[in-house]
C-alpha positions in Angstrom: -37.3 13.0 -13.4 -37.0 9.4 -14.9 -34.1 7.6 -13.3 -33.1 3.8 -14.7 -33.3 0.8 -12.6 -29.4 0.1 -13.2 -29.0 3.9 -11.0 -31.6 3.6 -8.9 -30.4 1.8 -5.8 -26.6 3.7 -5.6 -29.5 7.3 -5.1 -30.9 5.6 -1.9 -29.8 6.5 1.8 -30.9 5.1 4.8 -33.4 7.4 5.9 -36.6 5.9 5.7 -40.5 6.9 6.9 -43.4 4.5 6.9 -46.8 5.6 7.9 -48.2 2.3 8.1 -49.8 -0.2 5.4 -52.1 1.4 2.3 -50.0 4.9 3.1 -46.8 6.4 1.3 -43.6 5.8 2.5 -41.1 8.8 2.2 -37.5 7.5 0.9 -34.7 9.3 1.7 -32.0 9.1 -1.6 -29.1 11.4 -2.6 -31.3 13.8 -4.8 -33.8 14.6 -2.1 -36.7 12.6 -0.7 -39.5 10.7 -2.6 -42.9 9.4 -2.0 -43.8 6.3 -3.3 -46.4 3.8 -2.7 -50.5 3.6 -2.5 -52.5 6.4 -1.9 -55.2 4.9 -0.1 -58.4 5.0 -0.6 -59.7 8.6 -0.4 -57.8 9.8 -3.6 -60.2 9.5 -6.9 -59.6 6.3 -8.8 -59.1 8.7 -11.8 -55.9 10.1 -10.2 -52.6 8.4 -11.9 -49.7 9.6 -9.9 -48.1 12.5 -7.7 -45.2 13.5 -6.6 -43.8 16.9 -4.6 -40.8 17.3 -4.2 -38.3 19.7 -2.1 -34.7 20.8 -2.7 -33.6 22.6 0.1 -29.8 23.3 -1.7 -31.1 22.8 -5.6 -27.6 23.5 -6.6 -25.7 21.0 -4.7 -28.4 18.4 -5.8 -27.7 19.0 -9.4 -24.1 19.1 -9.1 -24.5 15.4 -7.3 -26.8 14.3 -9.9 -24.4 15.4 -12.8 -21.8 13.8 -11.2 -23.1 10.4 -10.8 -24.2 11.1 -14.2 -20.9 12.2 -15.5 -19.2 10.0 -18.4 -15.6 8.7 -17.7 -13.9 9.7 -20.9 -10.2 9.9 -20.8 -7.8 12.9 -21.3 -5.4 12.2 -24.1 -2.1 11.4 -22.8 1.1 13.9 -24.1 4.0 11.5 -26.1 5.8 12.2 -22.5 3.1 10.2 -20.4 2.8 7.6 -23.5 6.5 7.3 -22.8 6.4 7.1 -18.9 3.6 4.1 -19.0 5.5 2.4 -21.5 8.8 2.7 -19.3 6.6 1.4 -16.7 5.5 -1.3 -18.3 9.0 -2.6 -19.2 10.2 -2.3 -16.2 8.5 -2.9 -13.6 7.8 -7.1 -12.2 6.8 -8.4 -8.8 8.7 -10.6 -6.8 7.7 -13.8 -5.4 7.4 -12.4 -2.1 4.7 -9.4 -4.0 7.4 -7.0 -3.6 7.3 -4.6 -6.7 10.8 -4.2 -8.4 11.0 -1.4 -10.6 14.5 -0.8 -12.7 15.1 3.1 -12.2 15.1 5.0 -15.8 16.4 7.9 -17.1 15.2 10.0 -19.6 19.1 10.6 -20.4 22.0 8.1 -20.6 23.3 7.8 -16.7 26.5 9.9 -17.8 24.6 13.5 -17.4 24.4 12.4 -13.8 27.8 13.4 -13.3 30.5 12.2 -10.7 29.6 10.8 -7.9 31.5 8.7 -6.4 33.8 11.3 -4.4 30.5 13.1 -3.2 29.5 9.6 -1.9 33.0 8.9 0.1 32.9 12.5 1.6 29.7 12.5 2.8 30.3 8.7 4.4 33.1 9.9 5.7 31.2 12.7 7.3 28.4 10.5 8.3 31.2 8.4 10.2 32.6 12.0 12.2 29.4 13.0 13.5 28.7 8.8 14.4 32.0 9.0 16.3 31.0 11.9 18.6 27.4 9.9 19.4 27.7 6.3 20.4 23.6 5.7 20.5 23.3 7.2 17.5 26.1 5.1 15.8 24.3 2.3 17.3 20.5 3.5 16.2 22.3 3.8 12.7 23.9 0.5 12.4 20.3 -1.2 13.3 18.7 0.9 10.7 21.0 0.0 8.0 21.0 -3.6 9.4 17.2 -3.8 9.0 17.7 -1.8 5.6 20.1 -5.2 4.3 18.0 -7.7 6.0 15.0 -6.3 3.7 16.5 -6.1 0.7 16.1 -2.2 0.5 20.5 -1.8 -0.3 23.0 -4.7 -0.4 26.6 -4.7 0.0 28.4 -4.4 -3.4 31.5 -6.5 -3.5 35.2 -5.3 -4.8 32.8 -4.6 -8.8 32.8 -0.6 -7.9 34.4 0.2 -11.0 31.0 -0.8 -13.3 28.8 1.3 -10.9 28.0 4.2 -13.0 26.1 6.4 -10.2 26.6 6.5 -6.4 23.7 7.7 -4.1 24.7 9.1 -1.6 22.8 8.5 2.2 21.8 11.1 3.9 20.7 10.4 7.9 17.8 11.9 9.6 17.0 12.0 13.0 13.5 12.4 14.7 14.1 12.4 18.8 10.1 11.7 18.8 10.2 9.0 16.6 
């Protein structure tokens, strides 16, 4: 097998065995082992080059070599992924801080999401019943929104409810172990 110099070095490993000066030294690589170096001097001068070699698993070796081997050419993307990297591209920045904003999009005007605001004051106010029978809770809660504010992950929105064209609702969950 003739392997390129640019590939050579990523096929070696470690393993390495030396017999001393003027002898072989057996080089362990991804595809198997291989001898390389002088012979010495009780080979013929006539003799140009050998090599033996031994695959113990010859099909995993293959399927390694093929995979190093293996060209990179991309899958055509569908008009839907075009579309996606696109949207992603338009709207998606970084913060000074190396935050990553990204607007949320729809593939449908925010209308189809329905109503939502009345699904979003029932289930605060339900959050808020089941708060009131658990004081730590109430008090793990608050901290957890706090930190939620202080990070910039939701912020309050002022008396301007009216534009707000969907409402996501929270939904707590509670892990005793963590």
């Amino acid at each position: 097998m003739l392997i390129g110099a640019d590939l050579f070095r990523e096929l070696l490993c470690s393993g390495k065995i030396s017999n001393g000066s003027n002898k072989p030294i057996f080089q362990e690589t991804r595809l198997s082992w291989v001898v390389s170096g002088p012979m010495g001097s009780s080979f013929k001068n006539d003799t140009k080059c050998m090599v033996n070699t031994v695959a113990i698993d010859l099909h995993r070796v293959i399927s390694k070599f093929w995979e190093i081997e293996e060209l990179n050419i991309p899958k055509p993307m569908s008009d839907e992924e075009i579309a996606c990297e696109s949207s992603f591209r338009e709207n998606t920045r970084r913060a000074s801080d190396g935050r990553f904003i990204v607007s949320m999009s729809l593939k449908q005007p925010p209308q189809c999401l329905g109503e939502s605001r009345a699904q979003a004051i029932n289930r605060f106010y339900s959050t808020e019943r089941i708060l009131a029978k658990n004081p730590k809770l109430k008090e793990r809660y608050i901290e957890f929104l706090g930190e939620c504010e202080k990070s910039a992950h939701m912020s309050l929105v002022e008396n301007d409810v009216e534009n707000i064209e969907y409402f996501m609702t929270h939904h707590g969950v509670v892990r005793e172990e963590s």
